[in-house]
PDB file with SEQRES, HELIX, SHEET and CRYST1 records, atoms N, CA, C and O in Angstrom:
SEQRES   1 A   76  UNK UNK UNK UNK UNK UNK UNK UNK UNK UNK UNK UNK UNK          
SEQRES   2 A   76  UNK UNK UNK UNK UNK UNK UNK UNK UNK UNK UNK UNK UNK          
SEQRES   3 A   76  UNK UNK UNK UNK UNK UNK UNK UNK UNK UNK UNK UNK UNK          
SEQRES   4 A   76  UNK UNK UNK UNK UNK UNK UNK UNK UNK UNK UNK UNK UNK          
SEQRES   5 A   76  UNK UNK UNK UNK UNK UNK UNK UNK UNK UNK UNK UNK UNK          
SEQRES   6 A   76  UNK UNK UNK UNK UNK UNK UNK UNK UNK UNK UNK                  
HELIX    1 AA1 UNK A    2  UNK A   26  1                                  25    
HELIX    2 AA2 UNK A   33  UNK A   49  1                                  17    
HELIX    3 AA3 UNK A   53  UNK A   61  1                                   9    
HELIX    4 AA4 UNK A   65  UNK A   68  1                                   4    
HELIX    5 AA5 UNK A   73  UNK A   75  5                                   3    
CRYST1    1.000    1.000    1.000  90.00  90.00  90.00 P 1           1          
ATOM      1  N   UNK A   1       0.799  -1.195   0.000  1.00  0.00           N  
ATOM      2  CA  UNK A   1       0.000   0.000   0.000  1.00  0.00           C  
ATOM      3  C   UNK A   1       0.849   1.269   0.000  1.00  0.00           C  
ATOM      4  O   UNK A   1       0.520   2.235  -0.690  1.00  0.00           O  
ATOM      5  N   UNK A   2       1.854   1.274   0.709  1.00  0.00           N  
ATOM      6  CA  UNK A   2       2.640   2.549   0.427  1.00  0.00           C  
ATOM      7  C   UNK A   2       3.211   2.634  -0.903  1.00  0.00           C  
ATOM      8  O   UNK A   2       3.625   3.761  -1.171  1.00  0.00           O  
ATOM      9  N   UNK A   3       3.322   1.940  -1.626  1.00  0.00           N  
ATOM     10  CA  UNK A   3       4.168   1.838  -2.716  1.00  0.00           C  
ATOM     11  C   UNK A   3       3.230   2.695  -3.423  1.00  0.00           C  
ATOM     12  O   UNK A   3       3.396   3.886  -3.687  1.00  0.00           O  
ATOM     13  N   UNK A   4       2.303   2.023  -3.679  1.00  0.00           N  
ATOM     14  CA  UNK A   4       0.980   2.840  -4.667  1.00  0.00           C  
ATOM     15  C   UNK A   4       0.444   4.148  -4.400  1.00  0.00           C  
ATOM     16  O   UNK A   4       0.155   4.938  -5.299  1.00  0.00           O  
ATOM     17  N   UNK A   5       0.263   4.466  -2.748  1.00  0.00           N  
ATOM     18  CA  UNK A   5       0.318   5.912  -2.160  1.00  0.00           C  
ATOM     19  C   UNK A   5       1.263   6.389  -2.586  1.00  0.00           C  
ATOM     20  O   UNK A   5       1.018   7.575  -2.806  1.00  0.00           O  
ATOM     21  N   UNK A   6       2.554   6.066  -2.922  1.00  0.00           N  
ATOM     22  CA  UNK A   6       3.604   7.220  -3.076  1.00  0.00           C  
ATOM     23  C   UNK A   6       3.653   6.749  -4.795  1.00  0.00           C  
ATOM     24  O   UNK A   6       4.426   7.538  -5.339  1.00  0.00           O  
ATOM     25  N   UNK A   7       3.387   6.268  -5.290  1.00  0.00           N  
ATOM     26  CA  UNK A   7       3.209   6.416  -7.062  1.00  0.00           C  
ATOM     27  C   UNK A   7       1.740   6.745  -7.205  1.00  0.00           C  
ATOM     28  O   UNK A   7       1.204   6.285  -8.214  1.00  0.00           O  
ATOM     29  N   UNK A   8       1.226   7.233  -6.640  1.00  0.00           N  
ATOM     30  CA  UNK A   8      -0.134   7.945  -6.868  1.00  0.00           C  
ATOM     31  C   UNK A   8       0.419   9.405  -6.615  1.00  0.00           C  
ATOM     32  O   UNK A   8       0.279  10.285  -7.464  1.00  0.00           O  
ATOM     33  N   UNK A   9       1.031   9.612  -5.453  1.00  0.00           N  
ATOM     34  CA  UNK A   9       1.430  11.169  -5.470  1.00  0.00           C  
ATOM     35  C   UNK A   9       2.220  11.477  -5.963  1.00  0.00           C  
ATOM     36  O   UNK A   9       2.159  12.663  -6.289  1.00  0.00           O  
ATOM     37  N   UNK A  10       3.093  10.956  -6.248  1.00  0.00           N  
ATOM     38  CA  UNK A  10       4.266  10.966  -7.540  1.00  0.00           C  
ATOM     39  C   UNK A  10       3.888  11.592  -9.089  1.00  0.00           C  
ATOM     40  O   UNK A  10       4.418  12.478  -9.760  1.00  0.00           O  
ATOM     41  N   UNK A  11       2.681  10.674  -9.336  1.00  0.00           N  
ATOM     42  CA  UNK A  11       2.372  10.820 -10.589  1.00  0.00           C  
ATOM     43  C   UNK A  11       1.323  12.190 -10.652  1.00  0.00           C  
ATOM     44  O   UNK A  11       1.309  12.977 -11.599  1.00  0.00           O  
ATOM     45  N   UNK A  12       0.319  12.311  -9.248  1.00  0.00           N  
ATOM     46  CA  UNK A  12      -0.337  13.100  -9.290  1.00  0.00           C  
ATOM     47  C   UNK A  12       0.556  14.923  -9.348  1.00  0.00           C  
ATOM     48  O   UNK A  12      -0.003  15.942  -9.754  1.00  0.00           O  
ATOM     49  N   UNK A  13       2.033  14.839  -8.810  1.00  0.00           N  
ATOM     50  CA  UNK A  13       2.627  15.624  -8.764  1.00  0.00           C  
ATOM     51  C   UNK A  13       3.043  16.089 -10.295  1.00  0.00           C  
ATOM     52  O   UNK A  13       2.920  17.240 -10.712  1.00  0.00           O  
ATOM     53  N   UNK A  14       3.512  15.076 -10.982  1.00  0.00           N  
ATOM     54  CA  UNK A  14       4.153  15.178 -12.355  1.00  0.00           C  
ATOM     55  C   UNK A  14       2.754  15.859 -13.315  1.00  0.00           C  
ATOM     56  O   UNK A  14       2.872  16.539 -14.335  1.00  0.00           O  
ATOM     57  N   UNK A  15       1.852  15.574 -12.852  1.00  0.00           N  
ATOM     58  CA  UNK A  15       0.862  15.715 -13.625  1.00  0.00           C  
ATOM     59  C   UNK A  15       0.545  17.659 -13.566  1.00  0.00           C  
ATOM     60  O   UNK A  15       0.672  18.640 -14.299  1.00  0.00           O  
ATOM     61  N   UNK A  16       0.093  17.322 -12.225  1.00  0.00           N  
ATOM     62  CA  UNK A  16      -0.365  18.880 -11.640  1.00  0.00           C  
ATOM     63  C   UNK A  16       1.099  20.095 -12.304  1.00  0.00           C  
ATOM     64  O   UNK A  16       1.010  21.167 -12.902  1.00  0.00           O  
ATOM     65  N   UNK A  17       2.200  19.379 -11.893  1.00  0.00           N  
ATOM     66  CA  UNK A  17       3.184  20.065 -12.353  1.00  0.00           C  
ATOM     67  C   UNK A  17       3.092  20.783 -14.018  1.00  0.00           C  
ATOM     68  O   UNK A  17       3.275  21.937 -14.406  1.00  0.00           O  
ATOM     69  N   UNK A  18       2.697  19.415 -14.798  1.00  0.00           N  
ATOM     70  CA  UNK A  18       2.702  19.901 -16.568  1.00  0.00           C  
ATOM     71  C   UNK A  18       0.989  20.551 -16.859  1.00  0.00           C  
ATOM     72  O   UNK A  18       0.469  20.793 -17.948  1.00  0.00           O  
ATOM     73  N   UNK A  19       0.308  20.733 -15.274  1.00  0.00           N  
ATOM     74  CA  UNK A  19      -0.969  21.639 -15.517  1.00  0.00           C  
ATOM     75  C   UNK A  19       0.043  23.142 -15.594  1.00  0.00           C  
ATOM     76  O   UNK A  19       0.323  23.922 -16.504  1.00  0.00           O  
ATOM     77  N   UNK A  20       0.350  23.063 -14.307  1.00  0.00           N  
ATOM     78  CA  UNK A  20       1.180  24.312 -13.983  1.00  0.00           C  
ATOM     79  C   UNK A  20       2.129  24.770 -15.023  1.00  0.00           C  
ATOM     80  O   UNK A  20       1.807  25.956 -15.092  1.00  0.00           O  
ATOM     81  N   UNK A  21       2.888  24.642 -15.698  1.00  0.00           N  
ATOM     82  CA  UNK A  21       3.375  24.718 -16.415  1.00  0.00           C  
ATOM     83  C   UNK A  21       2.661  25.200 -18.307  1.00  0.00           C  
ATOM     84  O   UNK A  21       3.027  25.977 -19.188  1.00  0.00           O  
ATOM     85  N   UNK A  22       1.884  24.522 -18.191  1.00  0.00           N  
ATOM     86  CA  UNK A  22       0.630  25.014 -19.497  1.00  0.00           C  
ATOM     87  C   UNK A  22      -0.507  26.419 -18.980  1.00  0.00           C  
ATOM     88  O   UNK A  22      -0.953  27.264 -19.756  1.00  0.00           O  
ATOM     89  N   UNK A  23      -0.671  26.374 -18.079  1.00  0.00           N  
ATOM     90  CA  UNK A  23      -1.171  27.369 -17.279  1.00  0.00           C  
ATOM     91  C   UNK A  23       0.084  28.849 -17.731  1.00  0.00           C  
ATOM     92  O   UNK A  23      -0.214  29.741 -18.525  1.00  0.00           O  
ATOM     93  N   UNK A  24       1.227  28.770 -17.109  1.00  0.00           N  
ATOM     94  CA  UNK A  24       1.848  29.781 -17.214  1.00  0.00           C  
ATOM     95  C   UNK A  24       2.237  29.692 -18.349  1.00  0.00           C  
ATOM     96  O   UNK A  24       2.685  30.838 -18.329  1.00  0.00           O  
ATOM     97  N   UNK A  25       2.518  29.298 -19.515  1.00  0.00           N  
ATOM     98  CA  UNK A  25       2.308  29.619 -20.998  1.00  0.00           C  
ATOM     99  C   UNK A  25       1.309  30.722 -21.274  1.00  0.00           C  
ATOM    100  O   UNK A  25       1.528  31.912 -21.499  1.00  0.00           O  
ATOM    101  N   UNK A  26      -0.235  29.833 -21.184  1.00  0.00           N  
ATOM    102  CA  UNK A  26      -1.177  30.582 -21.540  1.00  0.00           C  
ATOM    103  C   UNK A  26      -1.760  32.014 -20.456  1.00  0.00           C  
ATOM    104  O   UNK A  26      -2.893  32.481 -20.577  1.00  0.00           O  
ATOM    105  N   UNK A  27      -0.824  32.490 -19.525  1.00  0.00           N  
ATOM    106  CA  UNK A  27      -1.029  33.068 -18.996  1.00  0.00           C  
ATOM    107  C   UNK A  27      -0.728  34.500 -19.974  1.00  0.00           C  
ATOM    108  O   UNK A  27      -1.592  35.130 -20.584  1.00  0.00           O  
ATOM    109  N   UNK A  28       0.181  34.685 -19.945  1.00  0.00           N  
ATOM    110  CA  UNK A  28       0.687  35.502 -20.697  1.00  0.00           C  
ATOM    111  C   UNK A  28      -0.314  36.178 -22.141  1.00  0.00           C  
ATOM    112  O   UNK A  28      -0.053  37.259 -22.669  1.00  0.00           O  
ATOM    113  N   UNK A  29      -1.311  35.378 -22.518  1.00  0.00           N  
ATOM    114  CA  UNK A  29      -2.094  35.399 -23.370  1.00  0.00           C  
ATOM    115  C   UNK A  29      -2.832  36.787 -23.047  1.00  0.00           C  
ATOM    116  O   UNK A  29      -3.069  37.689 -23.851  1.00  0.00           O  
ATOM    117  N   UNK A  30      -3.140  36.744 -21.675  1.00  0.00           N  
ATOM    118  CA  UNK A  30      -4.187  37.685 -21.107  1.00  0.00           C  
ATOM    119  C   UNK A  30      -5.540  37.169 -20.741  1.00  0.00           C  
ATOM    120  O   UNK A  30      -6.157  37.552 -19.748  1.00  0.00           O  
ATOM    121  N   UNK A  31      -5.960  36.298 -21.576  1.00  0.00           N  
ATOM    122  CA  UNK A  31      -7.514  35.439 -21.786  1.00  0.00           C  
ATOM    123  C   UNK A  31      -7.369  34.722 -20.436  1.00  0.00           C  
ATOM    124  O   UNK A  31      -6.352  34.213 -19.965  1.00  0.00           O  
ATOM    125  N   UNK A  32      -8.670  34.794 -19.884  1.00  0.00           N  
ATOM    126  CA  UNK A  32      -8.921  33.948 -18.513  1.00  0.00           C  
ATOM    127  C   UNK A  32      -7.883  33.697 -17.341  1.00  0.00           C  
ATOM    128  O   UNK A  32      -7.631  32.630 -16.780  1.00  0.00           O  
ATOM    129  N   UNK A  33      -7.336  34.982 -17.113  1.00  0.00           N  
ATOM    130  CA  UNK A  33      -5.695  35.036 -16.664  1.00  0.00           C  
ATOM    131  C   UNK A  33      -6.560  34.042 -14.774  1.00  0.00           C  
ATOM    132  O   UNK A  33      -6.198  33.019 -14.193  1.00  0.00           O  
ATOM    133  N   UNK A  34      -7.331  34.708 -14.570  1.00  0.00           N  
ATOM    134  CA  UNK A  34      -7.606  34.234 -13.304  1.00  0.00           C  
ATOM    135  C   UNK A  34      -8.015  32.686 -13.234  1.00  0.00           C  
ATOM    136  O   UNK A  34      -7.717  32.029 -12.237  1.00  0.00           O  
ATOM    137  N   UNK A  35      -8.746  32.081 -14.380  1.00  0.00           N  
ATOM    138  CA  UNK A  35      -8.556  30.437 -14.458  1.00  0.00           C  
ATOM    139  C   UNK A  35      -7.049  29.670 -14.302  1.00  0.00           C  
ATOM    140  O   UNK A  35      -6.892  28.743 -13.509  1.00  0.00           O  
ATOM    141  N   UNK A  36      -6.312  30.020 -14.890  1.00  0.00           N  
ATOM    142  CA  UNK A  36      -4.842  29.762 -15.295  1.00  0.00           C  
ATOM    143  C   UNK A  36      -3.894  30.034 -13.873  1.00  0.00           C  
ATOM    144  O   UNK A  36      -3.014  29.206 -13.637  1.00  0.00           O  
ATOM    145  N   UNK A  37      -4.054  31.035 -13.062  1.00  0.00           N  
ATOM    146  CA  UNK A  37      -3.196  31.264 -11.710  1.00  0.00           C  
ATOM    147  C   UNK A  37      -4.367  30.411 -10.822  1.00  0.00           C  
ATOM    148  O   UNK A  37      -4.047  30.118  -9.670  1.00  0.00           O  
ATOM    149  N   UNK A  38      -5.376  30.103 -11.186  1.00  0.00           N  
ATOM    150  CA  UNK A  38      -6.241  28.935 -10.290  1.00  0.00           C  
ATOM    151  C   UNK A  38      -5.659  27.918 -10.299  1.00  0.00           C  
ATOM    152  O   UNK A  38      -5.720  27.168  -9.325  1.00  0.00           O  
ATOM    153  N   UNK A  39      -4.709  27.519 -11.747  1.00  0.00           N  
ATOM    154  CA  UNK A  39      -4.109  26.327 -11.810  1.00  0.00           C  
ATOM    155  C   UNK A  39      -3.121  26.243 -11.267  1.00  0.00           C  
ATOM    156  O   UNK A  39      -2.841  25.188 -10.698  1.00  0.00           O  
ATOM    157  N   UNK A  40      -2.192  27.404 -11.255  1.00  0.00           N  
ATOM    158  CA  UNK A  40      -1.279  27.424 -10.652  1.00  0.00           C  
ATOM    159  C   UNK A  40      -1.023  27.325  -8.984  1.00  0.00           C  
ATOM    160  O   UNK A  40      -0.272  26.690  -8.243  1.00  0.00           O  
ATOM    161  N   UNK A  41      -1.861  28.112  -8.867  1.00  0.00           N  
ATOM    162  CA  UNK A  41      -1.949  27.636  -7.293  1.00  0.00           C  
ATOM    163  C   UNK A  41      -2.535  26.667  -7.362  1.00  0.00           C  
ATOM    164  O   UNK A  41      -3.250  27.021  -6.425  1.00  0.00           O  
ATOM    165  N   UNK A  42      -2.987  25.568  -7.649  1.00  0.00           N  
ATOM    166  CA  UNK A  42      -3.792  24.244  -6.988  1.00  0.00           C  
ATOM    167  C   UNK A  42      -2.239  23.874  -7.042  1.00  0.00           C  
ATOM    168  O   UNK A  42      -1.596  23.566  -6.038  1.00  0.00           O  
ATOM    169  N   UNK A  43      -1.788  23.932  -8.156  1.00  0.00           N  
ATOM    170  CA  UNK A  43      -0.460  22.750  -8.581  1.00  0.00           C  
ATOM    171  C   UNK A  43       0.450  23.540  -6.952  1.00  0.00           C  
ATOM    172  O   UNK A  43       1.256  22.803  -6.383  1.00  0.00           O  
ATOM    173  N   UNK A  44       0.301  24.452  -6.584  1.00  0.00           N  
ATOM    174  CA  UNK A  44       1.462  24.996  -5.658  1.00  0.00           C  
ATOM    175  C   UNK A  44       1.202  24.121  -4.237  1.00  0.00           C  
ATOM    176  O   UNK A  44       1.917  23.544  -3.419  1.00  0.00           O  
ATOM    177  N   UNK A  45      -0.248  24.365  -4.427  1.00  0.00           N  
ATOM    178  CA  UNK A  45      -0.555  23.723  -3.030  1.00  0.00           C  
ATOM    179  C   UNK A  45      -0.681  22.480  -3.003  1.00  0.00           C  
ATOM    180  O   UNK A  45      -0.790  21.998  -1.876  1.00  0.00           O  
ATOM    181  N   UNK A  46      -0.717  21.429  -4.305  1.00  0.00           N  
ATOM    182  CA  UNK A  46      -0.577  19.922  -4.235  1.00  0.00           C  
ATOM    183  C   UNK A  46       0.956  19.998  -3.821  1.00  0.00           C  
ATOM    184  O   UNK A  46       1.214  19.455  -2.747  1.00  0.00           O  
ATOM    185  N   UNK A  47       1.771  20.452  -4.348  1.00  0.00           N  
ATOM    186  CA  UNK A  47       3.281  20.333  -4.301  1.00  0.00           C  
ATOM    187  C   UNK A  47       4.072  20.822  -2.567  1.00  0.00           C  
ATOM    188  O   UNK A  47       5.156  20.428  -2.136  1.00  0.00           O  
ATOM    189  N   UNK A  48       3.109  21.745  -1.901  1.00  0.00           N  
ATOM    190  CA  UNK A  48       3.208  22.108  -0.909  1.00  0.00           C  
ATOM    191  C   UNK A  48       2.152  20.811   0.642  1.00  0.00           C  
ATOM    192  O   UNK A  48       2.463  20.518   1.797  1.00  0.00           O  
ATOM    193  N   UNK A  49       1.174  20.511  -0.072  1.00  0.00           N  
ATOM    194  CA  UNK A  49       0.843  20.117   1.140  1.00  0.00           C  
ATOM    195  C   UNK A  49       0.765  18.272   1.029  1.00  0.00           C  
ATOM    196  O   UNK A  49       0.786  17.596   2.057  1.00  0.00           O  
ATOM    197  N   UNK A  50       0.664  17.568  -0.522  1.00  0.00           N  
ATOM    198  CA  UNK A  50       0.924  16.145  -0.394  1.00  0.00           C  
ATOM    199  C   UNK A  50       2.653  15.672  -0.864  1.00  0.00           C  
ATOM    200  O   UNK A  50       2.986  14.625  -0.310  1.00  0.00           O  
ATOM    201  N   UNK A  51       3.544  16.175  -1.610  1.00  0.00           N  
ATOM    202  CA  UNK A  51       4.627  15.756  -2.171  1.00  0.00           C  
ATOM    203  C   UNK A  51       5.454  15.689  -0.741  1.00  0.00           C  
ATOM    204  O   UNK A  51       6.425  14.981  -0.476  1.00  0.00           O  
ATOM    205  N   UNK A  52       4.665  16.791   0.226  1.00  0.00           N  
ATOM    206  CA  UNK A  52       5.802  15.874   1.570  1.00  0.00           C  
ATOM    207  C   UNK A  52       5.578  14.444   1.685  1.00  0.00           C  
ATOM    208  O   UNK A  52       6.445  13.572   1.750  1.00  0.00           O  
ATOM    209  N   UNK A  53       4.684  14.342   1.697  1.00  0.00           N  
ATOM    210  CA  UNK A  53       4.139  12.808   2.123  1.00  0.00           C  
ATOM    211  C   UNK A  53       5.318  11.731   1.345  1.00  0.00           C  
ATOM    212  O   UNK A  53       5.612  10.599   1.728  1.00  0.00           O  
ATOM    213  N   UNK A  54       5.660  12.187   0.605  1.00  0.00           N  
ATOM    214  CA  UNK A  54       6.657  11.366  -0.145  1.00  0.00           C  
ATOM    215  C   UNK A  54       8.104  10.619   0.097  1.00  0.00           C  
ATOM    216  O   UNK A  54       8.678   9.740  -0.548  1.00  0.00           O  
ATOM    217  N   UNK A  55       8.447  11.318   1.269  1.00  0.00           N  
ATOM    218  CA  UNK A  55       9.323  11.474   1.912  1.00  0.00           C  
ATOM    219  C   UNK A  55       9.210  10.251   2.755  1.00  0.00           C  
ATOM    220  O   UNK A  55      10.126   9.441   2.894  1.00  0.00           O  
ATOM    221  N   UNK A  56       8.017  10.161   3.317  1.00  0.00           N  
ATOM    222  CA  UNK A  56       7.866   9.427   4.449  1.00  0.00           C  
ATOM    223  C   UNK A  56       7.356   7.916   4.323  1.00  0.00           C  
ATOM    224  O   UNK A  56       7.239   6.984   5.118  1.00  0.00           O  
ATOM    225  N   UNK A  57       7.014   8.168   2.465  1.00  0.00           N  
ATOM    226  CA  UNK A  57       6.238   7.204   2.193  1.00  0.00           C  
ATOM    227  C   UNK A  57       8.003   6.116   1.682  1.00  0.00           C  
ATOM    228  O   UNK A  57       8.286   4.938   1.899  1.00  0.00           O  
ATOM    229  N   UNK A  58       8.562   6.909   1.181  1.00  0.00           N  
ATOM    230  CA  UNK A  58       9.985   6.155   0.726  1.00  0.00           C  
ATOM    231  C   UNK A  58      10.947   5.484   2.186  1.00  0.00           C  
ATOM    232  O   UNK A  58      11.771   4.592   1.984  1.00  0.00           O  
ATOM    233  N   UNK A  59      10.783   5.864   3.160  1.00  0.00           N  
ATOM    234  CA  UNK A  59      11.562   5.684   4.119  1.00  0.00           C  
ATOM    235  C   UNK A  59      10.423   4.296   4.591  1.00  0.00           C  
ATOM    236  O   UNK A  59      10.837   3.228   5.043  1.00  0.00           O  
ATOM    237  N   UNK A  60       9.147   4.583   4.391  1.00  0.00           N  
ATOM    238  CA  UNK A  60       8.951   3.154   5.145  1.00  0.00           C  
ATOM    239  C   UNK A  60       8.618   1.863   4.035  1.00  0.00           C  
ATOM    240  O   UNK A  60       8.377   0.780   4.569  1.00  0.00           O  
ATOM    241  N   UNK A  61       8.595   1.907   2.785  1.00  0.00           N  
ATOM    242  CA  UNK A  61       8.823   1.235   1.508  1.00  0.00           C  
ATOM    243  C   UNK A  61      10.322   0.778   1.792  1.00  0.00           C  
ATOM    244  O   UNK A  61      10.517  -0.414   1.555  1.00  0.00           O  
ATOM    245  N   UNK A  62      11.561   1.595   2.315  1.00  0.00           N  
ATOM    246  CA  UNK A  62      12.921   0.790   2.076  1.00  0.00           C  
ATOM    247  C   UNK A  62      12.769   0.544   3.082  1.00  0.00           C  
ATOM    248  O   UNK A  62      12.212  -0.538   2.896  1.00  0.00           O  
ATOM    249  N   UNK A  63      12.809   0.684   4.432  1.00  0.00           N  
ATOM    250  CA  UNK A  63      13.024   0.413   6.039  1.00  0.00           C  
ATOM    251  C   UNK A  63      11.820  -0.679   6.435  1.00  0.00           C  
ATOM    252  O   UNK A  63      12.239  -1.336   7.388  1.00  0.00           O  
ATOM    253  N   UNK A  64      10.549  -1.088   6.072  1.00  0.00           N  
ATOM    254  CA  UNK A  64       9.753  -1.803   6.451  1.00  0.00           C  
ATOM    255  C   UNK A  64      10.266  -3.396   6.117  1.00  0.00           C  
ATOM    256  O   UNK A  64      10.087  -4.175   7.054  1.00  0.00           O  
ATOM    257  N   UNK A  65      10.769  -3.860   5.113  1.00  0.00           N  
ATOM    258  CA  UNK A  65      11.038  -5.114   4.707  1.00  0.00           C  
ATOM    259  C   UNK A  65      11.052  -5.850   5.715  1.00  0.00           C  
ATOM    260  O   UNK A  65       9.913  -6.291   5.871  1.00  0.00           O  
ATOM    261  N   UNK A  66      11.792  -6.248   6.543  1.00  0.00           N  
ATOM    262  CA  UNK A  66      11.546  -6.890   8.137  1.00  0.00           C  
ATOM    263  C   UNK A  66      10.693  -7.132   8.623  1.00  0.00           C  
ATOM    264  O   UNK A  66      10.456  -8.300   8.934  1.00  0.00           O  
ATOM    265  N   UNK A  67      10.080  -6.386   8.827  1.00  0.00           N  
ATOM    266  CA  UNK A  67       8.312  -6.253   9.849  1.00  0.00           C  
ATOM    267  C   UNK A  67       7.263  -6.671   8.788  1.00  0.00           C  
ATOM    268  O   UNK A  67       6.253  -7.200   9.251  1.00  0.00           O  
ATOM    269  N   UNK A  68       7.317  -6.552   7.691  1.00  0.00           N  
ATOM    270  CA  UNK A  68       6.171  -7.080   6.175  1.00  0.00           C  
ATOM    271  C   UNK A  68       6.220  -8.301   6.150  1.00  0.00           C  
ATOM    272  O   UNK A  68       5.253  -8.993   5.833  1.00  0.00           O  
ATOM    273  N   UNK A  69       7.725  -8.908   6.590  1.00  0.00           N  
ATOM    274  CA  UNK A  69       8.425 -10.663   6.149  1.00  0.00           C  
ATOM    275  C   UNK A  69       8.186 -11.066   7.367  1.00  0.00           C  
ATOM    276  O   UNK A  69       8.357 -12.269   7.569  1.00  0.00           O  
ATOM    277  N   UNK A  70       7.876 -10.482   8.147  1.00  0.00           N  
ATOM    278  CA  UNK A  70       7.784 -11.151   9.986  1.00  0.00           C  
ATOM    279  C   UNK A  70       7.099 -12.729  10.001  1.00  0.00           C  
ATOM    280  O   UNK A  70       7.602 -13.852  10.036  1.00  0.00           O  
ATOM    281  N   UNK A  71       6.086 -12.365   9.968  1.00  0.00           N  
ATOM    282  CA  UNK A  71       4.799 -13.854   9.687  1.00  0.00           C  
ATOM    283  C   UNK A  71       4.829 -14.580   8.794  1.00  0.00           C  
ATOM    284  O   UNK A  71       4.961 -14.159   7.644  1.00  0.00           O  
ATOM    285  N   UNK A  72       4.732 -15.654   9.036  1.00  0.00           N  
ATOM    286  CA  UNK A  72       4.894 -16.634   7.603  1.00  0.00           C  
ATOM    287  C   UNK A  72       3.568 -16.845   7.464  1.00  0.00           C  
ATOM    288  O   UNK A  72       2.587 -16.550   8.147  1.00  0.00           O  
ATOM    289  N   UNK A  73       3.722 -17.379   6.505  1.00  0.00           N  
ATOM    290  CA  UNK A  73       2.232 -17.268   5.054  1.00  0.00           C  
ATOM    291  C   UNK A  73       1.015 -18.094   6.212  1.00  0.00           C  
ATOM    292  O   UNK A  73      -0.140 -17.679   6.301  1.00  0.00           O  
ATOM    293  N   UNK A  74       1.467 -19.140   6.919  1.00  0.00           N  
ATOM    294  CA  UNK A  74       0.045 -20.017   7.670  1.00  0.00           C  
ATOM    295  C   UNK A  74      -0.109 -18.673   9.113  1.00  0.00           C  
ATOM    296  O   UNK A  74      -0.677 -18.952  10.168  1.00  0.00           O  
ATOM    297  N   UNK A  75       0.271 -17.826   8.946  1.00  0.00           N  
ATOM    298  CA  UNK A  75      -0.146 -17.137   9.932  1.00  0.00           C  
ATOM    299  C   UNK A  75      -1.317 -16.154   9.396  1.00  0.00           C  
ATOM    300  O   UNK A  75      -1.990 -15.788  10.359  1.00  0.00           O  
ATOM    301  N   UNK A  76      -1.564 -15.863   8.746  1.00  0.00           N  
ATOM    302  CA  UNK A  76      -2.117 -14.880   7.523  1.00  0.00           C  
ATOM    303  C   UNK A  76      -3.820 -15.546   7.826  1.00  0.00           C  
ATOM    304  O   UNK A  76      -4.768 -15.149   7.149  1.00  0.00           O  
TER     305      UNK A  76                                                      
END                                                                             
């Protein structure tokens, strides 16, 4: 389960990121400038309040192996 939590926010980051990024292109346009810094800040605040999570999600993905392998399979 952590694995997929942290390649869910991973990907959700990469994603939000190439919103953000198309956003400030078309910013510059002038057209719907306030839709476009909507995007930008969502992407700021995904990057600010879940990409920590990432951190924590990698440390217990490498450090858990031990405690996952504890029980053998007729214990389950």
């Amino acid at each position: 389960m952590p694995y997929l939590k942290l390649w869910g926010l991973t990907t959700g980051g990469w994603q939000m990121a190439r919103a953000a990024l198309a956003a400030a292109k078309h910013l510059s346009d002038g057209k719907d400038a306030d839709f476009y810094r909507a995007k930008i800040a969502t992407a700021r605040f995904y990057a600010d309040y879940f990409l920590p999570q990432t951190v924590a999600l990698k440390h217990a993905i490498v450090t858990a192996g031990e405690s996952v392998l504890a029980l053998a399979a007729e214990q389950f």
